[in-house]
C-alpha positions as CSV (number, residue, x, y, z in Angstrom):
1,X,1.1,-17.9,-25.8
2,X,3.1,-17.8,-22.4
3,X,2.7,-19.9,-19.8
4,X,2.0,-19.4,-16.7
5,X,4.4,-18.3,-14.0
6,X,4.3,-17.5,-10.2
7,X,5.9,-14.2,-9.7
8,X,7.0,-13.3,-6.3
9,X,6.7,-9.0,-6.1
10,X,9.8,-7.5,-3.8
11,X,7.9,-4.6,-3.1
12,X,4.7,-2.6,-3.5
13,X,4.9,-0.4,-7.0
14,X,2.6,2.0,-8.1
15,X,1.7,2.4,-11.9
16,X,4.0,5.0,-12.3
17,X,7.0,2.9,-11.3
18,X,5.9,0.0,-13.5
19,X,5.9,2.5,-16.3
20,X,9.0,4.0,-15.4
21,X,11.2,0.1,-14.6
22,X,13.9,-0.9,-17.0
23,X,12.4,-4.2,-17.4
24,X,9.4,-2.9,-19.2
25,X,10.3,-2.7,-23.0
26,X,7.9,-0.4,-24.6
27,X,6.3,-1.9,-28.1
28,X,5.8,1.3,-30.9
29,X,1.9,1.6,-31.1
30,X,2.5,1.4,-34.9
31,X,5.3,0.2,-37.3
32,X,7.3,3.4,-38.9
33,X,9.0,3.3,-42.0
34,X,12.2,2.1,-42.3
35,X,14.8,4.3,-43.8
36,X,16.4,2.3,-47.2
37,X,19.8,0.9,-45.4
38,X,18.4,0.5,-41.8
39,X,18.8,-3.4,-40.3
40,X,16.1,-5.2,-40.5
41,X,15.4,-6.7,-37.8
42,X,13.7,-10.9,-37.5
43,X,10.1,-11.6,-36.7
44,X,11.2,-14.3,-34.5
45,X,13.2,-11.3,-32.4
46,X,10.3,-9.4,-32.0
47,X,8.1,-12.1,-31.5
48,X,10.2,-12.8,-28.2
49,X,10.3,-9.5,-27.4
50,X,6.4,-9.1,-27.3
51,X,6.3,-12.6,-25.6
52,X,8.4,-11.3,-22.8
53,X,6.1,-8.6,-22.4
54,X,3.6,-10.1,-22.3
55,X,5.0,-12.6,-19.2
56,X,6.1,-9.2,-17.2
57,X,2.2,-8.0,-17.4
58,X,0.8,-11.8,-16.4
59,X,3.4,-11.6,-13.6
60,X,2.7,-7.6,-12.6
61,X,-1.3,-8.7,-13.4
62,X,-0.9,-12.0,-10.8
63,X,1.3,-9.7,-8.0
64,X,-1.5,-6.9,-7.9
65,X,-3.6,-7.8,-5.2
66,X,-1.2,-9.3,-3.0
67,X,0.7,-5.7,-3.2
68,X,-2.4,-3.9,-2.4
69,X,-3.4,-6.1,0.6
70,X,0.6,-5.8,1.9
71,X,0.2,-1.9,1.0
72,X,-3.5,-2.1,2.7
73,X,-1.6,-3.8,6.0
74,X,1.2,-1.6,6.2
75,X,-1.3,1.8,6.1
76,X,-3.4,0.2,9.0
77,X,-1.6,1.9,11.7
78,X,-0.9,4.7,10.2
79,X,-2.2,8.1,11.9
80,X,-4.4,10.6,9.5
81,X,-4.1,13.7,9.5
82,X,-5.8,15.9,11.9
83,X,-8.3,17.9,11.9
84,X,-6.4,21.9,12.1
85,X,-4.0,20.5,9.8
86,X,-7.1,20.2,6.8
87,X,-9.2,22.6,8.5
88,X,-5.9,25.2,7.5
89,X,-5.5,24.0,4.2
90,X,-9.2,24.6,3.8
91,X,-8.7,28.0,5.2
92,X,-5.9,28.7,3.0
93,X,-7.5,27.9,-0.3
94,X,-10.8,30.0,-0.3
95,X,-13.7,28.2,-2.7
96,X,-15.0,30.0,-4.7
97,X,-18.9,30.6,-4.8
98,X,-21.5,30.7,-7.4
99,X,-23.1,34.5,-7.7
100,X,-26.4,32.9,-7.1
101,X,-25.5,32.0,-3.5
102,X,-23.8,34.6,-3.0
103,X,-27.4,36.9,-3.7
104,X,-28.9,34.2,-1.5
105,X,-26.7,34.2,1.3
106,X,-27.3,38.3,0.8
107,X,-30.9,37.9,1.2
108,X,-31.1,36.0,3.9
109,X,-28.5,38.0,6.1
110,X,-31.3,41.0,5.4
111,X,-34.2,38.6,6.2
112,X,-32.3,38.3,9.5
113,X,-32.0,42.1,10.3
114,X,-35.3,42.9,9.4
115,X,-36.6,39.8,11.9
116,X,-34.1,40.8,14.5
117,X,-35.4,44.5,14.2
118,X,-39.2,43.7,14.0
119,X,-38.3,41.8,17.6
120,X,-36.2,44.4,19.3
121,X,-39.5,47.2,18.5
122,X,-41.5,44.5,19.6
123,X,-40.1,44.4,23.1
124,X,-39.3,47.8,23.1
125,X,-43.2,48.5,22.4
126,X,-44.1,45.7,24.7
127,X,-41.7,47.2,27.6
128,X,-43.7,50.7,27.1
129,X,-46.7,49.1,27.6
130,X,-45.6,47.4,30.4
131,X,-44.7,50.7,32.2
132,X,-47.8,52.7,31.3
133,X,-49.7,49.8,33.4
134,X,-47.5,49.3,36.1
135,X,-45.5,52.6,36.2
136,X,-42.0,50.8,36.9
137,X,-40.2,52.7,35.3
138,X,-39.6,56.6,36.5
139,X,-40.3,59.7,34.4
């Protein structure tokens, strides 16, 4: 197996660049055929191929949290964003609402004028009553 290695990072790398690096030589997930006059290539090759490899991930494995607590530091004083900037976005992109709360939302805005009417006849009734006792109002 490999040994063990201390592997200094230059910089932060996300998973994407890791997959996309030169370095990173990518092993067939299973063997294909070989055509009848293609070189055949040693075990022993191969062998050091995979054994490379397999350093780079112990080294990108060992570098991992060290990047993310540098990454962690360096977004510390960064700003987020404020609040009209995702209040727009939220404005811009309507969601989308389940007919169910729509009917809801429908029933409850006519729970509302019915209440709201049942109070305004209420103090209009009350106000008449009010002036048939006290006569404040004129004729």
């Amino acid at each position: 197996m490999a040994s063990n290695k201390r592997c200094k990072g230059s910089r932060p790398r996300t998973a994407q660049d890791l997959a996309r690096s030169p370095d990173i030589e990518h092993i067939p997930a299973a063997r294909k055929a070989r055509p009848a006059r293609a070189p055949i290539v040693p075990i022993a090759d191969e062998a050091e191929a995979v054994r490379r490899r397999i350093e780079h991930l112990e080294c990108v494995i060992t570098t991992a949290p060290a990047e993310h607590l540098a990454r962690r530091i360096a977004m510390r004083d960064i700003v987020p964003p404020s609040e009209e900037h995702v209040s727009r976005n939220r404005q811009t992109k309507p969601r989308r609402r389940p007919m169910q709360a729509v009917a809801e939302a429908r029933h409850r805005s006519y729970g509302l004028l019915v209440q709201n009417l049942a109070l305004a006849l209420a103090i209009v009734g009350l106000a008449g009553w009010l002036n048939q006792r006290f006569h404040f109002l004129p004729h």
